[in-house]
N, C-alpha and C positions, 0 to 999 in steps of 0.2 A: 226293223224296230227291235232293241231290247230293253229287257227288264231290270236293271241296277238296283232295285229296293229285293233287299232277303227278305221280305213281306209278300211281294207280288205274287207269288202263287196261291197265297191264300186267301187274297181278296177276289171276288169277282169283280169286271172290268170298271162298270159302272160307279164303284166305289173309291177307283183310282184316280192321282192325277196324270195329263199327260204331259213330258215336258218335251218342247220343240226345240233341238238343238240346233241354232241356223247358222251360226260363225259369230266372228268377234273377237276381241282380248281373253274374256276368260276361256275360249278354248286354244289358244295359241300356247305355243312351248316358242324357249329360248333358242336360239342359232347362233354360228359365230356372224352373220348377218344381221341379226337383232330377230322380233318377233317375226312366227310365221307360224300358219296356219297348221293344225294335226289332227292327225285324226283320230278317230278307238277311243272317243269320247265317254261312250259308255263303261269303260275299264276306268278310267279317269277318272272319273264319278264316283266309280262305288267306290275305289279306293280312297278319295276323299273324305267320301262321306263314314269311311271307316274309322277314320281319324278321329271324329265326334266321339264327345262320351256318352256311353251307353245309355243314361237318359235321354239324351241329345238325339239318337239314333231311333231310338224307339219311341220319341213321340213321332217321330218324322209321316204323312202318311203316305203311302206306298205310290207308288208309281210304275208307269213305263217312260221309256225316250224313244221319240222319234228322231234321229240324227241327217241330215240333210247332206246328201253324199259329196255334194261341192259347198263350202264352208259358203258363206257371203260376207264380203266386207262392207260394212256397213255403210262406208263413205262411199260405194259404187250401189245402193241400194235403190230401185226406184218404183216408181206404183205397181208393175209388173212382179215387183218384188211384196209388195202389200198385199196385191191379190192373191200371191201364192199361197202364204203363211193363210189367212183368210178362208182362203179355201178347202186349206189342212184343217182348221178347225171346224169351219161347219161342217165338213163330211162327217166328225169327230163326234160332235157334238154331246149326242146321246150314249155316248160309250164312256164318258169320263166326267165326274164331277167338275172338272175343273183343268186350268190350263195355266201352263208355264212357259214362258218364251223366251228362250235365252239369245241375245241379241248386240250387235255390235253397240257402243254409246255414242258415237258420233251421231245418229241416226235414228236414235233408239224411239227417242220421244214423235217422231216424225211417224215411223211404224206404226207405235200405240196410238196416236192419233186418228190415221187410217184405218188400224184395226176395229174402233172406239165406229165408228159411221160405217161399216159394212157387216159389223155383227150386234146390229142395232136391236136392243129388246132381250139382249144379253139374258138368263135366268141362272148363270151361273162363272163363277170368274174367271177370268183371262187377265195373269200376272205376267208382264213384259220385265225383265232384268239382264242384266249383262254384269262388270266388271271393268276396273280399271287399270290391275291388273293379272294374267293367267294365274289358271285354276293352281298350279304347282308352285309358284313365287311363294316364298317365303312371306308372310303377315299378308298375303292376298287378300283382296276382299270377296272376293268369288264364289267361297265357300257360305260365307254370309249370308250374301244378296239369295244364295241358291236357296238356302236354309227356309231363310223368310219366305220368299217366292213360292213356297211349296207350301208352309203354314195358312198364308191367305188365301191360295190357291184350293184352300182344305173348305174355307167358310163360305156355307152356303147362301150366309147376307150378302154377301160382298157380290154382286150382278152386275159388273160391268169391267173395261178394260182400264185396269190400272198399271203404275207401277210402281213396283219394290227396289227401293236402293238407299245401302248406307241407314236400315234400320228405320223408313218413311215409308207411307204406302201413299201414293199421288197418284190422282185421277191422271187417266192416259192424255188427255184433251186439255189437259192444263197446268203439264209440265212442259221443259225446259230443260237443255244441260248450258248448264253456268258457271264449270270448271273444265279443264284440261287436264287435269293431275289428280283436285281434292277424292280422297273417297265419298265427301257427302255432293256429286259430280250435280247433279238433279234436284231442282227446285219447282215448286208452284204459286207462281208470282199471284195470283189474283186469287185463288181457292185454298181453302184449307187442306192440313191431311185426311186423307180419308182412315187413317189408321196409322198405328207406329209400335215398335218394339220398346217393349218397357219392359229390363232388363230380359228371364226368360220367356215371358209371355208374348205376343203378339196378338195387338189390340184393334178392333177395326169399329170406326165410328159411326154408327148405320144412320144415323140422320142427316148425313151429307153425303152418303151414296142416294144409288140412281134406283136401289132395289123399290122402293116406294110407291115412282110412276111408271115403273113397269108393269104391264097390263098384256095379258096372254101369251100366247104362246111369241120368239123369237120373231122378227118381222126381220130378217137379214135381208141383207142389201150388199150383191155381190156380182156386183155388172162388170162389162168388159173395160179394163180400165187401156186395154193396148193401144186407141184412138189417142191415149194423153201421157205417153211411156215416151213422148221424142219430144217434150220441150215446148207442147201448148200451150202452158200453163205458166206465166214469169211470173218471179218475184222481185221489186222493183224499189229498192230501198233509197229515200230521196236523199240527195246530197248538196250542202250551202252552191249555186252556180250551177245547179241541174238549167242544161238548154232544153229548150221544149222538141228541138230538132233531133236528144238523143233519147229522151222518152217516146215520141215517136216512133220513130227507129223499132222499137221494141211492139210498143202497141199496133204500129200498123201492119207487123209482120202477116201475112196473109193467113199463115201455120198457125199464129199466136189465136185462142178462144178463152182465154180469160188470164186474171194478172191480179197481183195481192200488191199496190202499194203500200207501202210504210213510210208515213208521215212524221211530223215535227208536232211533241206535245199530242194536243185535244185533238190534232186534227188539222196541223197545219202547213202550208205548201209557200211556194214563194210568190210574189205578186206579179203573176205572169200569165196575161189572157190565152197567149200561144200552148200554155202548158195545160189550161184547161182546156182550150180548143181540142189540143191533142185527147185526151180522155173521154170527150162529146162525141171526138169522131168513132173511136174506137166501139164504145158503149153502142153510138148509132148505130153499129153494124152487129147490133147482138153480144161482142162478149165481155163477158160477167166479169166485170171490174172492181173490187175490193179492198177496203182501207182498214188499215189496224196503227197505231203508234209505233215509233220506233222502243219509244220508253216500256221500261221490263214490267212497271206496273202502271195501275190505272187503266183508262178507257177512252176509246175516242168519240170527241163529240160534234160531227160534222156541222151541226147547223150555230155551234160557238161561239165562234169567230165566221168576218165575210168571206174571207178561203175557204173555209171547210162548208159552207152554204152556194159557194159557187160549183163545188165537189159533188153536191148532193143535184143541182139543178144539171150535172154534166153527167148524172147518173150511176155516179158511184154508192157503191151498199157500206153501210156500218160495218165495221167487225166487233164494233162493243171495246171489249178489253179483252180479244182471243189472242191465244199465243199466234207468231208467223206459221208454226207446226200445225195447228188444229184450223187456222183459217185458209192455208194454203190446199192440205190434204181435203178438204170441204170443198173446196173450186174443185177438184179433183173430181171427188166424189159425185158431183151432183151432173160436172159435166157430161160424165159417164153413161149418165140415165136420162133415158128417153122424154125429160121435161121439157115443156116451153119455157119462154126467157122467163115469164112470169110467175112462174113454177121454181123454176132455180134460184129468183129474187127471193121469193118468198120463205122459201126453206131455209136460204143463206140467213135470214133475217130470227129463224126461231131456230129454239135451242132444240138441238136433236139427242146429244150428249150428253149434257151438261159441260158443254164449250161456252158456253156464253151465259 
C-alpha cells in the first residue's frame, strides 16, 4: 500500500479515503502492441493528480491506494473476483471513510452490483469508476472519473455502492454500460442519479440514496461465492426460433443451479409448451429461475400476457425492471448462502439494495 495524497500524513487513517487499484484502461499505458497492462500506479497518480490546479488539489481529500499486484482485466473477471475486492473492503472498513474502486468498464457495473449485496447495510460509500481511456492519454477521462470518485467517496450521506463516471453518480445496482467508446460509457436506465457534478461542485441527492433505511450497524454478506465461480449460474437471453431442446440443454445441465432469462417486452416468450415444460423441469428440481426483459427500460410483468402467467405457474420469479447485472449477480448471491428454496425466492423478490 501507498500513500499518493501529500495530505496523507497528516490525517489519521479514519479520516481517509481508500482507493483499490484493481486493473483496467485507466491503469494501462500505450505499446507498439496496443494497450497493456503497468504498473507503479501509485507514481502515476500522484503525478496526475499533480497536474490539477492547486484548488483542484487541495480540495481533494487525502488518501492511500491499495494497488493489486496482478492487474485484472475486467472482461476475465468473475464472482471469485467480487468476493475478493469485497473482502478488501470489509476487513477495511473501519479504517477509512470511504472507498474507491478503480476498475475495468466492461465489467464494471457487474462488480458494483455484487459489491452492492455483500456489503449490504453500507454506513459509508463505496465509489466504483474506471476509464475509457489510460490515465496518461492525452484529453483522458481518468483523471475525472478519479477526481469525482474521490469527492463522493468523501460524503458521509452517500451509504451505499455507487458509481462515478463522466460526471454522474449511479446507484451500483442500477447501472449499465451502453457505450464502447462514449466517455458518458454508464447509464441508469430505470433510477435516477444519485448525484452529479455541477461544474466545480459535486452534488449528491440524499433522498434517492439508501442512507435513510439504513438501520444499525453493517449486516455484510460475504459467503463463499467459489460453489458458483464455474458457470452455475446462466444467462439466457431468448431469441425469435429458440427450440425448447436448446434451452434445455442449458437448464438441465446437472452443474447448472440457477439462470436469469431475458424475455421479449412485459415478459414475453414464444408459444411453446415444450419450452415451458423445460423451465417446470428445471425449477422442479430447485433452481432458482429468474426473468428480467431484454428491453433497457421498464419492467416485467409476468402475469400480462398468457406466456408470462404460464412462466410464473412454471415457477419462474419476477426481476421487476432490474438490470441483467444486479439480477444476475443476486442469483449469485443468495445461491451462495445457506437459504432454502424458499428463502432465496423470497429474497429474490424484495429489494435488498435498492435493485428493484
Amino acid at each position: 500500500m501507498s500513500t499518493p495524497s501529500p495530505l496523507a500524513a497528516c490525517a489519521p487513517s479514519e479520516e481517509r479515503i481508500l482507493i483499490i487499484y484493481t486493473g483496467g484502461t485507466i491503469g494501462m499505458e500505450v505499446s507498439p502492441n496496443g494497450l497493456v497492462p503497468s504498473g507503479h500506479f501509485d507514481k502515476r497518480l500522484d503525478q496526475a493528480l499533480a497536474q490539477l490546479p492547486l484548488p483542484e488539489r487541495q480540495r481533494l481529500p487525502v488518501f492511500d491506494l491499495l494497488s493489486y499486484s496482478t492487474p485484472i482485466d475486467s472482461s476475465a473477471a468473475n464472482p471469485m473476483t467480487w468476493q475478493h475486492i469485497a473482502a478488501d473492503i470489509g476487513a477495511r472498513l473501519s479504517d477509512y471513510r470511504g472507498f474507491v474502486v478503480l476498475h475495468g468498464t466492461d465489467t464494471l457495473s457487474w462488480t458494483a452490483a455484487s459489491l452492492a449485496y455483500q456489503l449490504q447495510g453500507l454506513d459509508r460509500p463505496v465509489v466504483v469508476t474506471g476509464a475509457m481511456q489510460p490515465l496518461e492519454i492525452a484529453n483522458s477521462d481518468a483523471l475525472e472519473n478519479i477526481q469525482g470518485a474521490l469527492h463522493f467517496a468523501a460524503q458521509s450521506a452517500l451509504q451505499e455502492v455507487a458509481i462515478y463516471f463522466a460526471g454522474q453518480l449511479l446507484r451500483g445496482t442500477r447501472a449499465v454500460k451502453q457505450h464502447t467508446e462514449a466517455a458518458n460509457a454508464f447509464t441508469s436506465p430505470n433510477y435516477p442519479l444519485l448525484g452529479e457534478r455541477v461544474e466545480e461542485d459535486f452534488v449528491y441527492y440524499p433522498s434517492r440514496g439508501l442512507s435513510h433505511q439504513q438501520r444499525g450497524a453493517p449486516r455484510f454478506e460475504l459467503p463463499d461465492y467459489a460453489p458458483l465461480a464455474q458457470g452455475e449460474v446462466v444467462r439466457v437471453t431468448l431469441w425469435p426460433g429458440m427450440a425448447a431442446w436448446q434451452l434445455a440443454a442449458w437448464l438441465n445441465d446437472a452443474r447448472v443451479r440457477g439462470a436469469l432469462l431475458e424475455l421479449w417486452g412485459a415478459g414475453n416468450i414464444a408459444n411453446d409448451p415444450d419450452i415451458v415444460a423445460a423451465i417446470a423441469a428445471a425449477t422442479g428440481e430447485g433452481k432458482l429461475i429468474a426473468a428480467i426483459s431484454q428491453a433497457p427500460q421498464g419492467s416485467v410483468h409476468l402475469g400480462a400476457y398468457a406466456a408470462g402467467h404460464d412462466l410464473v405457474e412454471a415457477g419462474v420469479i419476477s426481476g421487476d425492471g432490474m438490470t441483467p447485472e444486479a439480477a444476475y449477480t443476486k442469483l449469485i448471491h443468495l445461491l451462495a448462502q445457506p437459504l432454502t428454496e424458499a428463502g432465496r425466492r423470497q429474497q429474490f423478490v424484495t429489494p435488498l439494495v435498492g435493485e428493484r
